[in-house]
N, C-alpha and C positions, 0 to 999 in steps of 0.2 A: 504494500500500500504506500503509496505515496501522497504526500501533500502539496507538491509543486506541481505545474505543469512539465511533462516531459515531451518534445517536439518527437524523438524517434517512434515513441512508441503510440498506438493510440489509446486514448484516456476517456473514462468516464468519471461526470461529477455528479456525484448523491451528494443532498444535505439532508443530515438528520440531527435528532436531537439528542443532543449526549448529559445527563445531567441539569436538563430543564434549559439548556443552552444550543445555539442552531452552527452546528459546525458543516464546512462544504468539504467534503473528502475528493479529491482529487485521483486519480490513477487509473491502474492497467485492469484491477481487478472489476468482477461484478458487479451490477449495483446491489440486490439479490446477498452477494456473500459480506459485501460490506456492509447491509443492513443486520445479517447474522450476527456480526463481530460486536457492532455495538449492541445487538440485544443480546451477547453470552457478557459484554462488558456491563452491562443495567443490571443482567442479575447478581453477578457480584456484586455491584453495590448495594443493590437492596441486602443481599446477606451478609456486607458486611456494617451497614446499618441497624440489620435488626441484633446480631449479635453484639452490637455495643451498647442496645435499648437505649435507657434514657439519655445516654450521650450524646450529646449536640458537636458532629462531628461537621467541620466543613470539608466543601467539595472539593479543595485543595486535599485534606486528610483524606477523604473518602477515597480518593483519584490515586493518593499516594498507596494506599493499602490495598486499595486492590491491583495495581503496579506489582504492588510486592506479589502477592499469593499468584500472579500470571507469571512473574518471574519465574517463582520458587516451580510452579510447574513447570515452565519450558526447560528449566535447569536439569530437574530431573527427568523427566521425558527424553533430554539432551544424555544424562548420564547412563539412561539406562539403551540408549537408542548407540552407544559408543560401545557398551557392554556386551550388544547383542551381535555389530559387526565386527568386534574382535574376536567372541566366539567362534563367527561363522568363517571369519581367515584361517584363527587355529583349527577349523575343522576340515580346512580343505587342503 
């Protein structure tokens, strides 16, 4: 995904609403998968909203915390995605 215009390639722009906010997404990808992204990104925030309950967290925190937990996923998904084509060298 990208946010700029790219001249090589061609681009489609979606605007959606991300956190009660109207952002234009820019890029190669779908509009379709880039509406996916932000509603897997809205449900994290809602959970990590209701898990903080009375907390008045802003949308800076919110945005940052669920940064993290997408991280910590791609990290492991990443370790374990390393683990499984080292296996498959040593096996061959």
């Amino acid at each position: 995904m990208l946010t700029r215009k790219n001249e090589a390639t061609k681009v489609n722009r979606v605007t959606v609403k991300i956190m009660g906010e109207d952002y234009t997404i820019i890029g190669p990808d779908a509009p379709d998968y880039i509406r996916s992204m932000v509603q897997l990104f809205e449900a994290q925030v809602r959970q990590v909203q209701e898990a903080h309950g009375e907390a008045k967290l802003s949308k800076t925190q919110l945005a940052v915390l669920v940064a993290l937990q997408m991280t910590d996923k791609y990290q492991k998904l990443s370790m374990e995605h390393e683990k499984m084509v080292k296996l498959i060298q040593e096996a061959k």
